[in-house]
C-alpha positions as CSV (number, residue, x, y, z in Angstrom):
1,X,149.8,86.9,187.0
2,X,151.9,86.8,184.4
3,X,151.0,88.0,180.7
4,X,150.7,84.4,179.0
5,X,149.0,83.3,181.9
6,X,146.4,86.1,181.8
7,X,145.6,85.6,177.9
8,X,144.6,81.9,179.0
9,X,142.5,83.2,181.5
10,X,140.9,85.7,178.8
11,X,140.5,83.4,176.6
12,X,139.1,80.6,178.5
13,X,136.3,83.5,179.5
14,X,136.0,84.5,175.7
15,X,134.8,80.5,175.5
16,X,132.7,80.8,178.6
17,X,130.8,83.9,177.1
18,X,130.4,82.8,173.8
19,X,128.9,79.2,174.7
20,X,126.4,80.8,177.6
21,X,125.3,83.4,174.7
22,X,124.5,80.8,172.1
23,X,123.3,78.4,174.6
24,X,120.7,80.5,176.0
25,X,118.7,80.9,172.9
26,X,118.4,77.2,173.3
27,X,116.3,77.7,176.5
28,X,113.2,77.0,174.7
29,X,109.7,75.3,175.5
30,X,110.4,71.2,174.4
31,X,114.1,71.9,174.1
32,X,115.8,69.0,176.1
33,X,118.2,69.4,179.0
34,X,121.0,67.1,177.9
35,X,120.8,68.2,174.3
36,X,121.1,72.3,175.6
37,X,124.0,70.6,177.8
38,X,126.0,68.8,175.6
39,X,125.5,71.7,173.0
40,X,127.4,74.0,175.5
41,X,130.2,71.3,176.1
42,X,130.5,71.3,172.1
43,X,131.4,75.0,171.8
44,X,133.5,74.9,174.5
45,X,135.6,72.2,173.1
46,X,135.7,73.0,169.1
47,X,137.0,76.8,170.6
48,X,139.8,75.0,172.2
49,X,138.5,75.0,175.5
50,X,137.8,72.2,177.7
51,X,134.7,71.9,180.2
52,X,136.1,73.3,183.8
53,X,132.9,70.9,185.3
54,X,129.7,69.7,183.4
55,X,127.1,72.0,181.7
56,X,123.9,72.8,184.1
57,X,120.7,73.3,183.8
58,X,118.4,73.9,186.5
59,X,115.0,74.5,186.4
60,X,112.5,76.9,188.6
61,X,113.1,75.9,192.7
62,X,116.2,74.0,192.0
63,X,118.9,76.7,192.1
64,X,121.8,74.7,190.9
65,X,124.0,71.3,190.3
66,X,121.0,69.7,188.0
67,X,123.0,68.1,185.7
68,X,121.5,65.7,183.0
69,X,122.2,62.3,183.0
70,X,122.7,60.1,179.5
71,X,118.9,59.8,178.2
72,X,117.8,61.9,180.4
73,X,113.7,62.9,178.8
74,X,113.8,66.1,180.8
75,X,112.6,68.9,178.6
76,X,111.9,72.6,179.5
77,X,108.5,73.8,180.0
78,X,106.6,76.8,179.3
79,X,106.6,78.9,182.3
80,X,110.1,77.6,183.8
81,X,113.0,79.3,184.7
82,X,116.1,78.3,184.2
83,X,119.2,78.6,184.8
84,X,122.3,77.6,182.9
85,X,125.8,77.7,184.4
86,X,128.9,76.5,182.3
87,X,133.0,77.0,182.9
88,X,135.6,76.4,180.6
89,X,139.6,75.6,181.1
90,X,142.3,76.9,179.3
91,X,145.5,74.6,180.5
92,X,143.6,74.7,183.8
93,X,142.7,78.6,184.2
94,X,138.8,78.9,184.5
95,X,136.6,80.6,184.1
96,X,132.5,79.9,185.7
97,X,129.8,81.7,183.9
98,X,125.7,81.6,184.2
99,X,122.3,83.1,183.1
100,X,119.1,82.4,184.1
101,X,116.1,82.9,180.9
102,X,112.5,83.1,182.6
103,X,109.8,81.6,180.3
104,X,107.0,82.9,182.5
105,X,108.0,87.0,182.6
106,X,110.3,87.5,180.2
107,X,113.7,88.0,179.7
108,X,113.6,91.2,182.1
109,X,111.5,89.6,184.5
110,X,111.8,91.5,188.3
111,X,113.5,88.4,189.7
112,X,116.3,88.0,186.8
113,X,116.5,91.4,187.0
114,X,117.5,91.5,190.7
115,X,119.9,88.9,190.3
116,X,121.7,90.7,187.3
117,X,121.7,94.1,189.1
118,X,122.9,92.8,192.1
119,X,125.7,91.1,190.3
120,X,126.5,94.8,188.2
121,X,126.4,96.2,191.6
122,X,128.9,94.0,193.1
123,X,130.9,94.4,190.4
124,X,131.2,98.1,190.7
125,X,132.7,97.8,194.0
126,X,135.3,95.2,193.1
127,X,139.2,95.8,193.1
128,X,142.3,95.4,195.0
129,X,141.2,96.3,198.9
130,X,137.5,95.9,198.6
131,X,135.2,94.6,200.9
132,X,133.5,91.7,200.6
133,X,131.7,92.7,203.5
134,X,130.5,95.2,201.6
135,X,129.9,93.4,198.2
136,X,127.5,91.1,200.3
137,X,125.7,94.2,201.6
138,X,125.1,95.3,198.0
139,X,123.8,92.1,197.0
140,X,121.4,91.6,199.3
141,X,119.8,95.0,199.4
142,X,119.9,94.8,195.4
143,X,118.0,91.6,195.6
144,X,115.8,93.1,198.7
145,X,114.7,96.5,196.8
146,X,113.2,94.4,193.8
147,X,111.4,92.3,196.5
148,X,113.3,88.7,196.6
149,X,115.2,87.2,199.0
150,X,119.1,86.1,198.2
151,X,119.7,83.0,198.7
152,X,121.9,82.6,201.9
153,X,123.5,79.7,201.9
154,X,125.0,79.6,198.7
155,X,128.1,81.8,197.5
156,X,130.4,82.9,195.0
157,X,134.1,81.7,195.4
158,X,137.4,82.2,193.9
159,X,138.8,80.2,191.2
160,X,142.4,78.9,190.6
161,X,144.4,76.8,188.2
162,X,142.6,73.1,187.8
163,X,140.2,74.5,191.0
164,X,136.6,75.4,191.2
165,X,135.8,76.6,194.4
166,X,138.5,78.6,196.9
167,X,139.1,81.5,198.6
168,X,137.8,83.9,199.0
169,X,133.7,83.2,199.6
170,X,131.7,86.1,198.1
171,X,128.5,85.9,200.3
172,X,125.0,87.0,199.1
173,X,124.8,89.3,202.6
174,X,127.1,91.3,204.4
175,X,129.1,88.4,206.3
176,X,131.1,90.6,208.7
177,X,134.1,88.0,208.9
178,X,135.0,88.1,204.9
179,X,138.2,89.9,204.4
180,X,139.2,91.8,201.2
181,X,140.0,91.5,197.5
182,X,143.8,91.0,196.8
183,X,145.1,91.7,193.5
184,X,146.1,88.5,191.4
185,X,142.4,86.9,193.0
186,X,140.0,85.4,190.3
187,X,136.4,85.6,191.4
188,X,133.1,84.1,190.7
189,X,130.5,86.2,191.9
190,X,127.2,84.6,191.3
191,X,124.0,86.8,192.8
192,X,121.3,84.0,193.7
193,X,117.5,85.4,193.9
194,X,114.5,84.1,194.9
195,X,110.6,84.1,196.0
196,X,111.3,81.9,198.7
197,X,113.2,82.0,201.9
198,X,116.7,82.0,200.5
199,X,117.6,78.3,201.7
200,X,118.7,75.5,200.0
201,X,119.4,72.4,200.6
202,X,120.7,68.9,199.2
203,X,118.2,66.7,197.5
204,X,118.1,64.2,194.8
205,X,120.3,61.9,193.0
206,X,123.9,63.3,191.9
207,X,124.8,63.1,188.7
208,X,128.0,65.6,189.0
209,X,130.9,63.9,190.9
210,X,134.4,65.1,192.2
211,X,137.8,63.0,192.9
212,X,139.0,62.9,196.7
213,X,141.7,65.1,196.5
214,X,144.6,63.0,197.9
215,X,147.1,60.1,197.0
216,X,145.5,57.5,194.5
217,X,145.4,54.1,195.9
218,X,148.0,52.1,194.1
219,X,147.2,49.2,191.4
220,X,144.2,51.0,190.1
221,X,142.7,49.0,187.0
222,X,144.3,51.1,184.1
223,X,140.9,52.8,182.5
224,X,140.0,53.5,186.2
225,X,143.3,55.9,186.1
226,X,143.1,56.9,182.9
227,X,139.1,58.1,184.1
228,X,141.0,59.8,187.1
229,X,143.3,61.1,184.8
230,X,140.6,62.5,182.3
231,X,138.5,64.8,184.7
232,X,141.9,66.3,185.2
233,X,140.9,67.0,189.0
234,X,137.6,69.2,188.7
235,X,134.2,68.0,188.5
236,X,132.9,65.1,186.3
237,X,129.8,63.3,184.9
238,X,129.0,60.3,183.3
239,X,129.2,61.8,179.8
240,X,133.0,62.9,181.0
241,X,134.1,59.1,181.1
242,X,132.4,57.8,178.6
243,X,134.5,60.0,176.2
244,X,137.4,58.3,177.7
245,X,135.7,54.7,178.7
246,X,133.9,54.1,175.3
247,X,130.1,52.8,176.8
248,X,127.7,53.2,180.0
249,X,128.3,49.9,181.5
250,X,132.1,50.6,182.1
251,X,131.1,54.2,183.2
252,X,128.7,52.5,185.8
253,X,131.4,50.1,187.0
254,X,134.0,52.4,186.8
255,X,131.7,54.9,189.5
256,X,131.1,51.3,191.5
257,X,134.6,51.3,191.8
258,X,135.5,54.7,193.1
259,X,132.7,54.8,195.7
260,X,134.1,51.3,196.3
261,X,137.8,52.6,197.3
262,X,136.1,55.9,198.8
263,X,137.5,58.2,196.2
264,X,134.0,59.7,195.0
265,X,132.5,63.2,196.0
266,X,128.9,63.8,195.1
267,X,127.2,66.7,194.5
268,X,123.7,66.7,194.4
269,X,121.4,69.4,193.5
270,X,120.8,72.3,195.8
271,X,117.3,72.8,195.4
272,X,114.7,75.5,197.5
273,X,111.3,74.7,198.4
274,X,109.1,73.4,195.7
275,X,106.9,76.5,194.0
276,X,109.8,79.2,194.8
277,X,111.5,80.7,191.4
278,X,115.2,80.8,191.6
279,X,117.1,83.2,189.5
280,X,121.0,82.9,188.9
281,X,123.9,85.5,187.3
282,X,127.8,84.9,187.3
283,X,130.9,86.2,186.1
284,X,134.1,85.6,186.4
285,X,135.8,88.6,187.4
286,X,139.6,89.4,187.8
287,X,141.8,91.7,190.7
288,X,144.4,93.9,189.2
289,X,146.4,95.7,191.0
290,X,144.5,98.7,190.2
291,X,141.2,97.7,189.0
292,X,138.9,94.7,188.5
293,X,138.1,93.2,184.6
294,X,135.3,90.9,184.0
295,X,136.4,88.2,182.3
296,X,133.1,86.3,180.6
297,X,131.0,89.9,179.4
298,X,129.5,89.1,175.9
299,X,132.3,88.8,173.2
300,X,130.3,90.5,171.1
């Protein structure tokens, strides 16, 4: 990767870190979801980021994709864990970033614990010509020797220009078909433990969405382009158009209308079993050609 390239890379993880940090100490009994959320979009934008897909917040057996909606009541509670899991863009080079703050057992509970270990442990291992094999193996016996489950069916991923989710996958367990790390890859490696089983599946109402990648059927209403235009290819929600459609009731049409010419993707929240605890850790790490750098630590 070239040098300018790489600086937008850094910096849009400078942006990642900073708003996960600040956002965080948001993570308070009462506190509401959307406010936390749109808080974290805020920082992203006035450091000159943009959001790479909407702010998350998910709370104790719902591992990820809980996103609020406009108006959405939901506050946190005491005794809920939660995780929080941001990304920024910087002219399309992201950067995915999360933390998870236990209400019930503090922040060094076991089970936060095993998901940040795991994730410094698969760190350690990373550069050009590691296993992922191996980085998977590391994981789950992290996550196995504080006694929690990873979850299985949910991985870590590469991350390109205006992309959230490519190659390579970066399994929670030693999948013996993943390859190796090449330099120039940009990883998100993102440790999920639990209580539970370590399964997760689909459930509830989406409020992320995606664009079917694809030509654009032609004579689209122009603010049904220009919303196309505006999430810019990565994940969206509601609050993404209406900064470019102005009110709810066009947003609500405007979604009508995609589903209507088959051009939405939803992605609803991946949720375990009801009572399990789901802890969640991510960086964003990058593959030189001699060593790996970890692009959202704390700035400061």
């Amino acid at each position: 990767m070239k040098a300018p390239e790489l600086e937008k890379l850094r910096r849009s993880g400078r942006i990642s870190a900073t708003a996960r940090e600040r956002c965080r100490t948001l993570i308070q009994p009462g506190a509401r979801l959307e406010a936390i959320a749109l808080e974290a979009e805020r920082i992203i934008l006035e450091m000159g980021g943009r959001p790479a897909f909407p702010a998350q917040l998910s709370r104790n057996h719902i591992a990820a994709h809980y996103c609020p909606a406009p108006g959405d009541p939901t506050e946190v509670q005491a005794g809920d864990i939660v995780k929080l899991d941001l990304g920024t863009h910087v002219d399309g080079y992201v950067t995915d970033t999360a933390t998870t703050v236990d209400l019930a057992n503090g922040p060094d509970s076991a089970l936060v614990a095993a998901s940040r270990v795991a994730l410094e442990n698969a760190i350690s291992l990373m550069g050009p010509g590691a296993s992922i094999t191996e980085i998977g193996r590391t994981v789950e016996d992290t996550i196995k020797a504080f006694g929690f489950n990873p979850v299985y069916n949910l991985t870590g991923h590469g991350v390109a220009r205006y992309t959230i989710h490519c190659a390579p996958s970066i399994p929670n367990y030693p999948d013996p078909r993943a390859g190796t790390l090449r330099p120039n890859m940009t990883i998100a490696c993102e440790p999920f433990a639990c209580d539970g089983k370590g399964h997760i599946e689909c459930a509830g109402d989406a409020q992320v969405f995606g664009i079917k990648r694809g030509p654009l059927p032609k004579n689209l209403p122009a603010d049904l382009a220009a919303a196309i235009e505006a999430t810019e290819g990565l994940p969206f929600a509601r609050r993404t158009l209406r900064r470019v459609l102005g009110n709810e009731r066009r947003v609500e049409e405007v979604l009508v209308l995609l589903r209507k010419h088959k051009l939405l993707v939803d992605y609803q929240p991946l949720v375990e079993r009801k009572g399990v605890r789901v802890a969640q850790t991510e960086h964003t790490i990058f593959i030189h050609e001699d060593h790996a750098e970890v692009l959202t630590r704390d700035p400061e």
